[in-house]
PDB file of the backbone (N, CA, C, O) and the ligand in Angstrom, with CONECT records:
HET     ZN  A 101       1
ATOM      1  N   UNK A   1      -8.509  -3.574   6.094  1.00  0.00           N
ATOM      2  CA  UNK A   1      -7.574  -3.166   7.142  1.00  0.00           C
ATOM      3  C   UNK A   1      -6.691  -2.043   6.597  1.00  0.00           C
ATOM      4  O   UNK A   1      -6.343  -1.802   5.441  1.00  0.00           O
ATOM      5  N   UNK A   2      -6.431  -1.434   7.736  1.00  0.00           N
ATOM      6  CA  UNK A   2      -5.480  -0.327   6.854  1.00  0.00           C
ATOM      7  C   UNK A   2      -4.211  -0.704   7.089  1.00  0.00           C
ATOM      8  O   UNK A   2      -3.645  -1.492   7.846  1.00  0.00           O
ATOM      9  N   UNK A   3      -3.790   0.351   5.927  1.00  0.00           N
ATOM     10  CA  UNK A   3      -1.633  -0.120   5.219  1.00  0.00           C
ATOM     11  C   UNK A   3      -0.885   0.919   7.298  1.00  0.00           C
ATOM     12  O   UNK A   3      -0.191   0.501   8.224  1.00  0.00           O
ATOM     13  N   UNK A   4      -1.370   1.840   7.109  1.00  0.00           N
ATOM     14  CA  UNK A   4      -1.096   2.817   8.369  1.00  0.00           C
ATOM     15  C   UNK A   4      -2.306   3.026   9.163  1.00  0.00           C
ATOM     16  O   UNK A   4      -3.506   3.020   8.889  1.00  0.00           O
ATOM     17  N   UNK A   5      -1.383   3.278  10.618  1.00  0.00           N
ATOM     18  CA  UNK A   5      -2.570   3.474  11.800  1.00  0.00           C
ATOM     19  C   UNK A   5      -3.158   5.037  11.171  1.00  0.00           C
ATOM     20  O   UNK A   5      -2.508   5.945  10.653  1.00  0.00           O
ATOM     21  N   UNK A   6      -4.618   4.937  11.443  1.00  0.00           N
ATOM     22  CA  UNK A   6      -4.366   6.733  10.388  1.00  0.00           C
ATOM     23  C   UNK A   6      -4.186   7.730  11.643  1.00  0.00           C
ATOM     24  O   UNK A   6      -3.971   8.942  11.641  1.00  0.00           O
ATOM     25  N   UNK A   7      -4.307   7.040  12.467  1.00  0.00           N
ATOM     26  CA  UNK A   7      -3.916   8.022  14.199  1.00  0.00           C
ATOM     27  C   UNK A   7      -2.066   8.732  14.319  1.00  0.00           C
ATOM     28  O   UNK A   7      -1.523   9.835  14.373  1.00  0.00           O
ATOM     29  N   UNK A   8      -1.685   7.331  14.311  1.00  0.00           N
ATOM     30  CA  UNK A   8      -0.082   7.923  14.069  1.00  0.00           C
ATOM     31  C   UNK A   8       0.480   7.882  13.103  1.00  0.00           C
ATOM     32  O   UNK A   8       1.487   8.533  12.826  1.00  0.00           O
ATOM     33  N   UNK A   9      -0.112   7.065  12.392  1.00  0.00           N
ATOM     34  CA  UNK A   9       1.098   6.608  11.071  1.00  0.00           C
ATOM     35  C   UNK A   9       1.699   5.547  11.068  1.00  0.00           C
ATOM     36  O   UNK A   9       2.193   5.326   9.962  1.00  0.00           O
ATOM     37  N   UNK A  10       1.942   4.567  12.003  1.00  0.00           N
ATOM     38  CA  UNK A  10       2.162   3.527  11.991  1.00  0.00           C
ATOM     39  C   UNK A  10       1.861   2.179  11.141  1.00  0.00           C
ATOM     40  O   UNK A  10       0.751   1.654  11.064  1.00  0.00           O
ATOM     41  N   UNK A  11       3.313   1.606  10.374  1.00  0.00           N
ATOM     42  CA  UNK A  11       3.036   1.220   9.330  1.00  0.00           C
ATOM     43  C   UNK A  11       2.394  -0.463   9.716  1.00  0.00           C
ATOM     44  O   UNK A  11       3.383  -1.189   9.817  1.00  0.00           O
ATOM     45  N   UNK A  12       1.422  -1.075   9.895  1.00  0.00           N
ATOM     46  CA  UNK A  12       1.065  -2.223  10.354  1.00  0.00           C
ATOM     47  C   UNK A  12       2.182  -3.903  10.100  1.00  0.00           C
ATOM     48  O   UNK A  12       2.623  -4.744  10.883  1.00  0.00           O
ATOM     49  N   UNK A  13       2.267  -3.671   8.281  1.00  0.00           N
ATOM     50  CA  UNK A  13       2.610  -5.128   7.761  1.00  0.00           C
ATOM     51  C   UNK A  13       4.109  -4.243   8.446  1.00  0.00           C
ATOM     52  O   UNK A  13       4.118  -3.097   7.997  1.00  0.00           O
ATOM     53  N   UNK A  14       4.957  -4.433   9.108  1.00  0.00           N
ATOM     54  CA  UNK A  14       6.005  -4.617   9.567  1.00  0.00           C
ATOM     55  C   UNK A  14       7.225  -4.619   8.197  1.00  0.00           C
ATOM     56  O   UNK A  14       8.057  -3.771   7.875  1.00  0.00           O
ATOM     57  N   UNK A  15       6.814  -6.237   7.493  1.00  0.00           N
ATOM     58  CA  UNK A  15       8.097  -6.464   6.771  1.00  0.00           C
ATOM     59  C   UNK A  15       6.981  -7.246   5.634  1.00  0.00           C
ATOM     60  O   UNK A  15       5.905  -7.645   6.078  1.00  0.00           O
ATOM     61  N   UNK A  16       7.281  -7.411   4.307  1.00  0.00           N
ATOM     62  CA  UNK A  16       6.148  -8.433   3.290  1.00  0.00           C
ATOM     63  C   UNK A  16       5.720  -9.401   4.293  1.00  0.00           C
ATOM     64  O   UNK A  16       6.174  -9.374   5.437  1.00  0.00           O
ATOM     65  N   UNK A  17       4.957 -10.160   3.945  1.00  0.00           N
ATOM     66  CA  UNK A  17       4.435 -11.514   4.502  1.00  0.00           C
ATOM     67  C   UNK A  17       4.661 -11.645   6.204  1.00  0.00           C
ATOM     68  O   UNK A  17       5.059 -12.641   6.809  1.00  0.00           O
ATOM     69  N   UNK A  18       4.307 -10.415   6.727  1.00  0.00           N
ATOM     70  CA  UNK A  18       4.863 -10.057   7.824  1.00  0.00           C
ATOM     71  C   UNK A  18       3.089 -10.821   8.744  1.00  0.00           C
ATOM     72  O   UNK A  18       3.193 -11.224   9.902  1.00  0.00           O
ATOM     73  N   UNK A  19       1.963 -10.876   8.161  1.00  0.00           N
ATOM     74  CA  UNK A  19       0.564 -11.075   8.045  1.00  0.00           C
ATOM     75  C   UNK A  19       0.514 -12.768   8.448  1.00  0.00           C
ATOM     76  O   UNK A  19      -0.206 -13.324   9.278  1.00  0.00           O
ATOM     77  N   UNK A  20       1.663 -13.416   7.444  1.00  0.00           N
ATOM     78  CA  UNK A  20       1.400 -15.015   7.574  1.00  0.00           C
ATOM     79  C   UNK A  20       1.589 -15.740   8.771  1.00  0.00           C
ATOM     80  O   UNK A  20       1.214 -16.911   8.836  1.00  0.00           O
ATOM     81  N   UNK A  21       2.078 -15.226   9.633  1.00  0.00           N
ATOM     82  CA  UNK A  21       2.039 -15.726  11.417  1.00  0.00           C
ATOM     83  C   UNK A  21       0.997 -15.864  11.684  1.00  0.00           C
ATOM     84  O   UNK A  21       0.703 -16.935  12.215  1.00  0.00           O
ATOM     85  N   UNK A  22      -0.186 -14.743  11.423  1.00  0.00           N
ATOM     86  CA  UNK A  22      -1.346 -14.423  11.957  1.00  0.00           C
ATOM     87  C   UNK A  22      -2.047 -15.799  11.759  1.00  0.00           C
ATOM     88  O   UNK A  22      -2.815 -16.228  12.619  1.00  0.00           O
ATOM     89  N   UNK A  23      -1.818 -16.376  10.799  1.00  0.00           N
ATOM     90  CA  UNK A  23      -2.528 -17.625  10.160  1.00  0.00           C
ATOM     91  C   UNK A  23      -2.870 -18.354  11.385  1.00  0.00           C
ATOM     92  O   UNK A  23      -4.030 -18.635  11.683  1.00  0.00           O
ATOM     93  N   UNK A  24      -1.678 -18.704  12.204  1.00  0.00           N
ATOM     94  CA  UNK A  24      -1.505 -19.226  13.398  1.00  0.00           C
ATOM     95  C   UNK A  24      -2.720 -19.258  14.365  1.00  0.00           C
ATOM     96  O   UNK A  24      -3.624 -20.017  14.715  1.00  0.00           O
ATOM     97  N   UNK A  25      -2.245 -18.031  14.599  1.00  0.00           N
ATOM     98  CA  UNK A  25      -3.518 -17.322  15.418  1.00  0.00           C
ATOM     99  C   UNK A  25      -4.834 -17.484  14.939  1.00  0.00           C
ATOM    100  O   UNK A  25      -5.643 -17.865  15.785  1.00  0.00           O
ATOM    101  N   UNK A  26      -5.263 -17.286  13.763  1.00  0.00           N
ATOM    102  CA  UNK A  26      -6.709 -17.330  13.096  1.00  0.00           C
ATOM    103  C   UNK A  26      -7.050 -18.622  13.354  1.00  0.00           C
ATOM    104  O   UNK A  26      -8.193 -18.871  13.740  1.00  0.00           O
ATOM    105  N   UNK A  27      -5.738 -20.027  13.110  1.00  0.00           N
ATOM    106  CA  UNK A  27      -6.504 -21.083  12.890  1.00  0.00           C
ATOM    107  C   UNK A  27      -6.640 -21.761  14.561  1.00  0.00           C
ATOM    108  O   UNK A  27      -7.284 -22.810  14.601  1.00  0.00           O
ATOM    109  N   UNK A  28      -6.111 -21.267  15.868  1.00  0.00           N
ATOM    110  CA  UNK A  28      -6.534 -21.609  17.138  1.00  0.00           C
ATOM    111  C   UNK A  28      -7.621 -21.484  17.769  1.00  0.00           C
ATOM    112  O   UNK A  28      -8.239 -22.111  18.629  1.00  0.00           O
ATOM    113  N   UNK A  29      -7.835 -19.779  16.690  1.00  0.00           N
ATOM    114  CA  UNK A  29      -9.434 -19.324  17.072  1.00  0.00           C
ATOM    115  C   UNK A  29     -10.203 -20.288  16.357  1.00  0.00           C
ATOM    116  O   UNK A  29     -11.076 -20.744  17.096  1.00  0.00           O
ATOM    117  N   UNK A  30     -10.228 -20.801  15.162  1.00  0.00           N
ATOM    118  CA  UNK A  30     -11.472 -21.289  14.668  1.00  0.00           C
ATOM    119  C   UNK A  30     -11.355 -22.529  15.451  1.00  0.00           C
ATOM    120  O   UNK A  30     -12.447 -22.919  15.864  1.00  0.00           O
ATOM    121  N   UNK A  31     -10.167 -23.397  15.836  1.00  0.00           N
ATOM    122  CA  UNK A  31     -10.262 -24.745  16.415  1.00  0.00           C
ATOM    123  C   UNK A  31     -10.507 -24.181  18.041  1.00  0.00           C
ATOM    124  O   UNK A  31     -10.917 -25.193  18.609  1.00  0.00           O
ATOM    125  N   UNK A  32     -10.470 -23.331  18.821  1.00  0.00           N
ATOM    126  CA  UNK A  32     -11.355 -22.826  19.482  1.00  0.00           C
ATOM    127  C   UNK A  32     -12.497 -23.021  19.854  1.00  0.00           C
ATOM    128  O   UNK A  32     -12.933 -23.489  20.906  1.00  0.00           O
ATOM    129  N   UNK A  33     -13.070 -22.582  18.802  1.00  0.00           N
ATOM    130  CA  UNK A  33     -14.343 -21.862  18.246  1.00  0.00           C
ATOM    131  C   UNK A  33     -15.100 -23.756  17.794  1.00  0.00           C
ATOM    132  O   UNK A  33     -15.975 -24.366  18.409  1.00  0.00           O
ATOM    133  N   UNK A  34     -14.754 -23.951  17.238  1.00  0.00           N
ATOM    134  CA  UNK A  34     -14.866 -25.632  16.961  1.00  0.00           C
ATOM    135  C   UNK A  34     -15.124 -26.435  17.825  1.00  0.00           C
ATOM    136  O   UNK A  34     -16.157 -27.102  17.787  1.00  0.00           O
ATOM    137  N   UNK A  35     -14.193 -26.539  18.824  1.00  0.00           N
ATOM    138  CA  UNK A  35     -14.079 -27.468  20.026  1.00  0.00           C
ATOM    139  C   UNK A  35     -15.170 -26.833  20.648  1.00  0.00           C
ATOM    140  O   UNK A  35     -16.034 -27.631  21.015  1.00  0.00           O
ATOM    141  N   UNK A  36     -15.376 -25.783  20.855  1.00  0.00           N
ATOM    142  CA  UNK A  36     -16.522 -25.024  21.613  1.00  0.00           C
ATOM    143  C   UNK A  36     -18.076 -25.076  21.484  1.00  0.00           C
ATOM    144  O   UNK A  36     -18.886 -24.834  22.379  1.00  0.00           O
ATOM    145  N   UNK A  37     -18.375 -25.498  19.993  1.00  0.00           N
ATOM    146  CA  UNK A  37     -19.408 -25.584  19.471  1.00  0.00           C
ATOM    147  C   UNK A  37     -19.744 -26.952  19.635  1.00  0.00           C
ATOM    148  O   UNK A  37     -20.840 -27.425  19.934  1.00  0.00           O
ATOM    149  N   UNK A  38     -18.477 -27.639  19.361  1.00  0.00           N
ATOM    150  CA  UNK A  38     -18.792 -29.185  19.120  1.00  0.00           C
ATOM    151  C   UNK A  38     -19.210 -29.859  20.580  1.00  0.00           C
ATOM    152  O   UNK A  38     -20.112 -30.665  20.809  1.00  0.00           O
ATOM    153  N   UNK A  39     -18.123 -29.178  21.613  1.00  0.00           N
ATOM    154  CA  UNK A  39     -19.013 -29.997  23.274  1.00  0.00           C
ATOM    155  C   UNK A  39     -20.445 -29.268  23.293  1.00  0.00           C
ATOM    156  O   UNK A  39     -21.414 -29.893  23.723  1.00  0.00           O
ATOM    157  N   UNK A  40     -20.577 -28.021  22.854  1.00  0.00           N
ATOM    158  CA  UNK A  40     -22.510 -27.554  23.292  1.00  0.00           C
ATOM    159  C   UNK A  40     -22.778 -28.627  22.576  1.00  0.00           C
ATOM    160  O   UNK A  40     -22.831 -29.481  23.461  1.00  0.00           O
ATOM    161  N   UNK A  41     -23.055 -29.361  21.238  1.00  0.00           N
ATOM    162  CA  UNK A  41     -23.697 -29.688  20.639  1.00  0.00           C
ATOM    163  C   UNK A  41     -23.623 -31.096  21.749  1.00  0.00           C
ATOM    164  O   UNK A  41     -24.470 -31.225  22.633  1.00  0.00           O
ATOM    165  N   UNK A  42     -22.869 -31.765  21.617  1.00  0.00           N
ATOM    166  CA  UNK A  42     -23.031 -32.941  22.169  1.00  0.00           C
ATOM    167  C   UNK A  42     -23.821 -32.876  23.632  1.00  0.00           C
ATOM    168  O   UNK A  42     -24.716 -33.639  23.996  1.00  0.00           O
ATOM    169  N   UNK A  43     -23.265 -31.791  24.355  1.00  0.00           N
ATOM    170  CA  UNK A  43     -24.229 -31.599  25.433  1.00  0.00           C
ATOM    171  C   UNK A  43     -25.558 -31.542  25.914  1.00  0.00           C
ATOM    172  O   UNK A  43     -26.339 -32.012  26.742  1.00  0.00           O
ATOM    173  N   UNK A  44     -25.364 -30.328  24.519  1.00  0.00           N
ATOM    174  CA  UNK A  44     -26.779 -29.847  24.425  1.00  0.00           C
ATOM    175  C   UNK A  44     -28.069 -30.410  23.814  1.00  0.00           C
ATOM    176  O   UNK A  44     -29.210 -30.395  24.277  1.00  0.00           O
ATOM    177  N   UNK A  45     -27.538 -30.985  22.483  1.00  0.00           N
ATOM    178  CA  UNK A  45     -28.286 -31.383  21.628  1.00  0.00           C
ATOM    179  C   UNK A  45     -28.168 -32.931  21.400  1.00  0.00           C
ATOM    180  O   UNK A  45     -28.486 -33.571  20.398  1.00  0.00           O
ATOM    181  N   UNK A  46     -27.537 -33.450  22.792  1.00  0.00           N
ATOM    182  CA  UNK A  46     -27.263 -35.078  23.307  1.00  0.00           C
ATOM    183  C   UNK A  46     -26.912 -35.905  21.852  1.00  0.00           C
ATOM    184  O   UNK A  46     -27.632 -36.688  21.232  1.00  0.00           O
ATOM    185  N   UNK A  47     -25.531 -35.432  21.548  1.00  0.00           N
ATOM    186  CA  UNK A  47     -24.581 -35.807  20.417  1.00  0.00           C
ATOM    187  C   UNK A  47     -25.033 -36.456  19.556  1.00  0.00           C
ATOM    188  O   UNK A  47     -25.017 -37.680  19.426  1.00  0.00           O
ATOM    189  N   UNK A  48     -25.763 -35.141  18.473  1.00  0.00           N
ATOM    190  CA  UNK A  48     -26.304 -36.062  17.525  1.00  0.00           C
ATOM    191  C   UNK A  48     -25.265 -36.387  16.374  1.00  0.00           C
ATOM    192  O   UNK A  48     -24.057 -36.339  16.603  1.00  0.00           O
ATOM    193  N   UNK A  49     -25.902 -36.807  14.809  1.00  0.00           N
ATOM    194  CA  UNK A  49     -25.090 -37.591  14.404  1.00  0.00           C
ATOM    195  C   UNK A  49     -23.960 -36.435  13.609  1.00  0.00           C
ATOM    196  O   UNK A  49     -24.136 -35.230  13.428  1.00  0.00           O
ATOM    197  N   UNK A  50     -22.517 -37.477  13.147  1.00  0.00           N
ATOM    198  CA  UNK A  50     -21.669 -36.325  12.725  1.00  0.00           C
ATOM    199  C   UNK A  50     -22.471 -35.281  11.683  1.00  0.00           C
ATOM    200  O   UNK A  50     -22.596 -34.230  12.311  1.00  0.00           O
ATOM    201  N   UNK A  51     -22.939 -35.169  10.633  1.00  0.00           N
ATOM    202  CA  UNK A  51     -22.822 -34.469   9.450  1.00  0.00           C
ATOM    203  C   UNK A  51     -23.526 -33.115  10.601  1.00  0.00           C
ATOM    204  O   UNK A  51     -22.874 -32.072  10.655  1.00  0.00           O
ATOM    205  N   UNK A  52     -24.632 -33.206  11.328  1.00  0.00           N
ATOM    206  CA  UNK A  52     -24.986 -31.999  11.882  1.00  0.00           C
ATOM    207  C   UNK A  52     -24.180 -31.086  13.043  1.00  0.00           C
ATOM    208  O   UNK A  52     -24.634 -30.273  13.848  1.00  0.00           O
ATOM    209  N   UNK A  53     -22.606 -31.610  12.775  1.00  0.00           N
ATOM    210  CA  UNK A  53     -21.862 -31.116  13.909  1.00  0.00           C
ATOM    211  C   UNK A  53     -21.208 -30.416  12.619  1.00  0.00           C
ATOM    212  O   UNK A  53     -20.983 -29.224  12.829  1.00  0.00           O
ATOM    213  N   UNK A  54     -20.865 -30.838  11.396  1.00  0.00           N
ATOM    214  CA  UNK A  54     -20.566 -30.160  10.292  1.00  0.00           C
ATOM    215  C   UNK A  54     -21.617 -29.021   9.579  1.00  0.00           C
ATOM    216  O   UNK A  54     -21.369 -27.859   9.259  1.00  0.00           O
ATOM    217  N   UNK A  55     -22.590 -29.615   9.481  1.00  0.00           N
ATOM    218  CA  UNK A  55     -23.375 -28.729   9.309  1.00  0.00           C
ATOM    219  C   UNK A  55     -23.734 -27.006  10.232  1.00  0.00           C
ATOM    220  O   UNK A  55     -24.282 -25.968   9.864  1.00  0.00           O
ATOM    221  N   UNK A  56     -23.255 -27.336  11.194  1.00  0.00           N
ATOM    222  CA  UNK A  56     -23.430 -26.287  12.430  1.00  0.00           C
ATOM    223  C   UNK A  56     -22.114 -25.242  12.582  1.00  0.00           C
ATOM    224  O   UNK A  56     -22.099 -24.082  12.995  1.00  0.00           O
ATOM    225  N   UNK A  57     -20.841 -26.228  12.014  1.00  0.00           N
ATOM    226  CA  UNK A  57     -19.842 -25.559  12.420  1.00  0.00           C
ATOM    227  C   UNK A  57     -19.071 -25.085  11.097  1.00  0.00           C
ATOM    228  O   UNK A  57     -17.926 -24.767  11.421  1.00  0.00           O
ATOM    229  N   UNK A  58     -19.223 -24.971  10.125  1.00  0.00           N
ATOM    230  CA  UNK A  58     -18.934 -24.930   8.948  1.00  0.00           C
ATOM    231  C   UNK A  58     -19.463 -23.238   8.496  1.00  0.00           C
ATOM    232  O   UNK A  58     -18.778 -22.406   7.901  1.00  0.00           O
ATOM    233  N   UNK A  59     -20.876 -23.082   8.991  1.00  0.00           N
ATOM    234  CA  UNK A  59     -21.474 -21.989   9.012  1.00  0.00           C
ATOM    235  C   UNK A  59     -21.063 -20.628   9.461  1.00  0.00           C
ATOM    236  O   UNK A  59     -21.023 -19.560   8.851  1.00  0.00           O
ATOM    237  N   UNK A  60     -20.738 -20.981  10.811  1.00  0.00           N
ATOM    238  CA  UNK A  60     -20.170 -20.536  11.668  1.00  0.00           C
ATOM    239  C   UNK A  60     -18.540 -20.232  11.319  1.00  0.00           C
ATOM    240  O   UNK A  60     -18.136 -19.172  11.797  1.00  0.00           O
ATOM    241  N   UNK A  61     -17.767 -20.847  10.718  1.00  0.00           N
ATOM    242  CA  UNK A  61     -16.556 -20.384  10.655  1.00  0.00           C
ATOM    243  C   UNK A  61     -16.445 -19.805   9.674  1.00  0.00           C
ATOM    244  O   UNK A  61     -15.462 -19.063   9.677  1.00  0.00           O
ATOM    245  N   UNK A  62     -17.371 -19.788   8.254  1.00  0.00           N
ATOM    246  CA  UNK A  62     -18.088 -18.731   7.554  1.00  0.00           C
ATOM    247  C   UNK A  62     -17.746 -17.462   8.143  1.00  0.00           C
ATOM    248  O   UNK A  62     -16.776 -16.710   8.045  1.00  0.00           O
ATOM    249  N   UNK A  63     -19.213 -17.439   9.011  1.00  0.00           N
ATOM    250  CA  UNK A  63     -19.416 -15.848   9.546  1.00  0.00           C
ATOM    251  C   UNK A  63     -18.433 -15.449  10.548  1.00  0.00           C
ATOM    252  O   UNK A  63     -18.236 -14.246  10.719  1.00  0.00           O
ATOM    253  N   UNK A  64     -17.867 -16.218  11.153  1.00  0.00           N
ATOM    254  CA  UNK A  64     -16.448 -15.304  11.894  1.00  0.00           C
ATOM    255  C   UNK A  64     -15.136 -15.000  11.080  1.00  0.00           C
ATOM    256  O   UNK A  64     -14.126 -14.430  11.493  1.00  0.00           O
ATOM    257  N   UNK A  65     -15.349 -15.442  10.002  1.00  0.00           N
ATOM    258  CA  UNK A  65     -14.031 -15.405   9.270  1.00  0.00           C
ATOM    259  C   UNK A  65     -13.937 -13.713   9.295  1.00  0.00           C
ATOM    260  O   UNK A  65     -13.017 -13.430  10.062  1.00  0.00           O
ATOM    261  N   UNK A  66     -14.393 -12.800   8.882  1.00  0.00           N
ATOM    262  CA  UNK A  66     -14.126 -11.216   9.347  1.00  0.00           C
ATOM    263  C   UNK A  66     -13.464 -11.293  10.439  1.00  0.00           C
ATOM    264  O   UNK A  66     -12.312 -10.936  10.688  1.00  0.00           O
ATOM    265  N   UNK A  67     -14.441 -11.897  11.240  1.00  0.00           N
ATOM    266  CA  UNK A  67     -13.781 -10.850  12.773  1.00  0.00           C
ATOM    267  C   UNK A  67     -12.342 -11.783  12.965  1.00  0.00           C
ATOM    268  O   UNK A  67     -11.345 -11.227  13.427  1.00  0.00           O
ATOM    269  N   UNK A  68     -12.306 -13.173  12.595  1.00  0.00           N
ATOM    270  CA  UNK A  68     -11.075 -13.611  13.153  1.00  0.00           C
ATOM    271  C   UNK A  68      -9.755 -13.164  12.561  1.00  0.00           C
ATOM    272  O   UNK A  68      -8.741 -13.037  13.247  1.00  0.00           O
ATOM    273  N   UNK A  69      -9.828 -12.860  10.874  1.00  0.00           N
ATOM    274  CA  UNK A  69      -9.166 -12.616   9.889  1.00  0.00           C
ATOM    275  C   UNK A  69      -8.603 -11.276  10.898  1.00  0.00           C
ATOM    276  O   UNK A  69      -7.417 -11.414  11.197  1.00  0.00           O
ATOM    277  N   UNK A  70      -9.287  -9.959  11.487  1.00  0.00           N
ATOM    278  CA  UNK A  70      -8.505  -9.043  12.154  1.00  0.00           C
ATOM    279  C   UNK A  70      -8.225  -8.987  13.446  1.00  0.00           C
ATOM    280  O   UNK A  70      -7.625  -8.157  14.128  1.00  0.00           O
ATOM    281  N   UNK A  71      -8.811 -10.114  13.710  1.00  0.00           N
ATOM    282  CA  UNK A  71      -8.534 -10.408  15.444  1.00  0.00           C
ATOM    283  C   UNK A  71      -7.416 -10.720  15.392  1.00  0.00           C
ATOM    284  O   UNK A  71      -6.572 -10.144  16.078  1.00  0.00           O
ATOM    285  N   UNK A  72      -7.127 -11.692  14.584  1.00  0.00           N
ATOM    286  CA  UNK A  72      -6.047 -12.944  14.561  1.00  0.00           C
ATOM    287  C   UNK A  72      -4.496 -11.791  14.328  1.00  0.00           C
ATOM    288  O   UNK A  72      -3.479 -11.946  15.004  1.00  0.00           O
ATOM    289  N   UNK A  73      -4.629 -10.804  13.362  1.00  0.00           N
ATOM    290  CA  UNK A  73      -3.822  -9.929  12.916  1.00  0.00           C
ATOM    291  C   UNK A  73      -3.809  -8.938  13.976  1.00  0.00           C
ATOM    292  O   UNK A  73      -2.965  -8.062  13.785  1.00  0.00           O
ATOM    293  N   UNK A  74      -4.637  -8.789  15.259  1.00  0.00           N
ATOM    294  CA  UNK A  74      -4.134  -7.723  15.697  1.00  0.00           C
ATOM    295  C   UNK A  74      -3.566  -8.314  17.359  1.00  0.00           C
ATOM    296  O   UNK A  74      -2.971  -7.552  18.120  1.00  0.00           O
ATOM    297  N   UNK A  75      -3.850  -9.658  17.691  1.00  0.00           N
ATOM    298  CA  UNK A  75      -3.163 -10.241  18.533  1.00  0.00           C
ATOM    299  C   UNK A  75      -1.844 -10.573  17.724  1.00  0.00           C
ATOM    300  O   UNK A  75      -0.796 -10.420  18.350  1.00  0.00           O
ATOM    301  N   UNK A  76      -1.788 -10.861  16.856  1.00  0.00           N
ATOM    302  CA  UNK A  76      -0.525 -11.260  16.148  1.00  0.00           C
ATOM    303  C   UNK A  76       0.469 -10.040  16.465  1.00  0.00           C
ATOM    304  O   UNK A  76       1.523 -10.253  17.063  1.00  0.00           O
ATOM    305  N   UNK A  77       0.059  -8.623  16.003  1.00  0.00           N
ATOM    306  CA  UNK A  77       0.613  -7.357  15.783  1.00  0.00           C
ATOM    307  C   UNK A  77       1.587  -7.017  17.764  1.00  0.00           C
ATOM    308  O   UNK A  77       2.533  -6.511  18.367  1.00  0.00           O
ATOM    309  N   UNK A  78       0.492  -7.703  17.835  1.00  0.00           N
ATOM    310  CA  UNK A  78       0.672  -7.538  19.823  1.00  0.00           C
ATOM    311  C   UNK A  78       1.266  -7.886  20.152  1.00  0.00           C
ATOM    312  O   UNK A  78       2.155  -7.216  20.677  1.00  0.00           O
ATOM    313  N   UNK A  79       1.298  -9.278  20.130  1.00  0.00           N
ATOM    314  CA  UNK A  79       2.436 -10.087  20.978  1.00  0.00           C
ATOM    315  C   UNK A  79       3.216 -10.862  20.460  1.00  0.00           C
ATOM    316  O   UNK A  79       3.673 -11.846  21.041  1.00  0.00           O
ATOM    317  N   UNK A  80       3.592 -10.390  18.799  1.00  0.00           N
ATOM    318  CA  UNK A  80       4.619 -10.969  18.280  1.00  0.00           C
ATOM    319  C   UNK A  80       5.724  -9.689  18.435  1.00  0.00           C
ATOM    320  O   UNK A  80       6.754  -9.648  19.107  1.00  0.00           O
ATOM    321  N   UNK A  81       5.093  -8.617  17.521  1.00  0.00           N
ATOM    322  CA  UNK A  81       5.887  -7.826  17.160  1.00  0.00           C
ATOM    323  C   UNK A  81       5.940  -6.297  18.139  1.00  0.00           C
ATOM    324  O   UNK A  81       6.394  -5.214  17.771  1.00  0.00           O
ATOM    325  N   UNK A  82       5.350  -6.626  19.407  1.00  0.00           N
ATOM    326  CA  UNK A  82       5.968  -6.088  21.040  1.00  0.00           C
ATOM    327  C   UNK A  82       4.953  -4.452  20.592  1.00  0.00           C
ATOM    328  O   UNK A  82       5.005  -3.455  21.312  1.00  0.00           O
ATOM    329  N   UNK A  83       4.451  -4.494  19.822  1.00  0.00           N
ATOM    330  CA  UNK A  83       3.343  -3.106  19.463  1.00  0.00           C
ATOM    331  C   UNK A  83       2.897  -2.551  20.606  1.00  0.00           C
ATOM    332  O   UNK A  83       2.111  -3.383  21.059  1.00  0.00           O
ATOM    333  N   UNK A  84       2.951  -1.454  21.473  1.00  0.00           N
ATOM    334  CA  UNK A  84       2.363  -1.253  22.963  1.00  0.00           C
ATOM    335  C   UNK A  84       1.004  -0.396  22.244  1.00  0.00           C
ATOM    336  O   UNK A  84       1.148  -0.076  21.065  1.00  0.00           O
ATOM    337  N   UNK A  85      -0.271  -0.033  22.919  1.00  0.00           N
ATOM    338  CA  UNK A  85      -1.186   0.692  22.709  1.00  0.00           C
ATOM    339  C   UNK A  85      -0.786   1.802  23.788  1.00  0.00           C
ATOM    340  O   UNK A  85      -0.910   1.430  24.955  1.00  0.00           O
ATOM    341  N   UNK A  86      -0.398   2.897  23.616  1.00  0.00           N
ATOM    342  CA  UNK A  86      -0.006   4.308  23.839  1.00  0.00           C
ATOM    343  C   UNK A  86      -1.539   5.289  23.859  1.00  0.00           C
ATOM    344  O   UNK A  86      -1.784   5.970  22.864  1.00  0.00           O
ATOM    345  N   UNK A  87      -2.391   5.295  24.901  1.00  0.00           N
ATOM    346  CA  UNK A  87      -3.319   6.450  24.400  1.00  0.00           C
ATOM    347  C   UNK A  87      -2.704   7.488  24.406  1.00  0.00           C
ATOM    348  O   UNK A  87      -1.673   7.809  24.997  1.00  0.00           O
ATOM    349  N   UNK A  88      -3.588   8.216  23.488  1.00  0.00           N
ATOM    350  CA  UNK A  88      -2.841   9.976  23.478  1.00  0.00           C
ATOM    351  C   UNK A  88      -1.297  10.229  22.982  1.00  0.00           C
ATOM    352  O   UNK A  88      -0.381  10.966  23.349  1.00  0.00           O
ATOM    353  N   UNK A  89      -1.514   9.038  21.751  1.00  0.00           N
ATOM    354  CA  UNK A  89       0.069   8.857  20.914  1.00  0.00           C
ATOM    355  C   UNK A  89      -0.853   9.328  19.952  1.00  0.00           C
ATOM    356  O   UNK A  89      -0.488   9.530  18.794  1.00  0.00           O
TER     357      UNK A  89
HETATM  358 ZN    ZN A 101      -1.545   4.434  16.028  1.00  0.00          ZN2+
END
């Protein structure tokens, strides 16, 4: 992620540990993301036993960890700290 927007200059981390809110956010998405997986499975795959609901979802919060890690930071950036998106700033 970058320290500045390289468009305007805009400095992102706000204040130190300005990032650790985001945590928040990251961890709704993965319990989200969890709850979401876990009713298909039961639905879908007529609730089999626990370890393969671990097995399935464990993986998975693996490979989203990227995208949530800057998702999580740029909803955070949004609607904590009132950031507007300005085109043609
Ligand atoms: Zn910018």
């Amino acid at each position: 992620m970058y320290e500045h927007c390289p468009h305007c200059g805009l400095r992102y981390e706000i204040e130190p540990g300005y990032f650790v809110g985001a945590m928040y956010v990251s961890y709704a998405i993965s319990g989200g993301v969890a709850l979401l997986i876990g009713f298909l499975l039961f639905y879908l795959a007529d609730d089999p036993e626990g370890w393969v609901y671990a097995a399935v979802v464990a993986p998975v919060m693996v490979l989203i960890a990227p995208i949530n890690f800057r998702l999580s930071r740029v909803i955070w950036l949004h609607y904590v700290a009132g950031i507007k998106y300005q085109p043609g700033l």
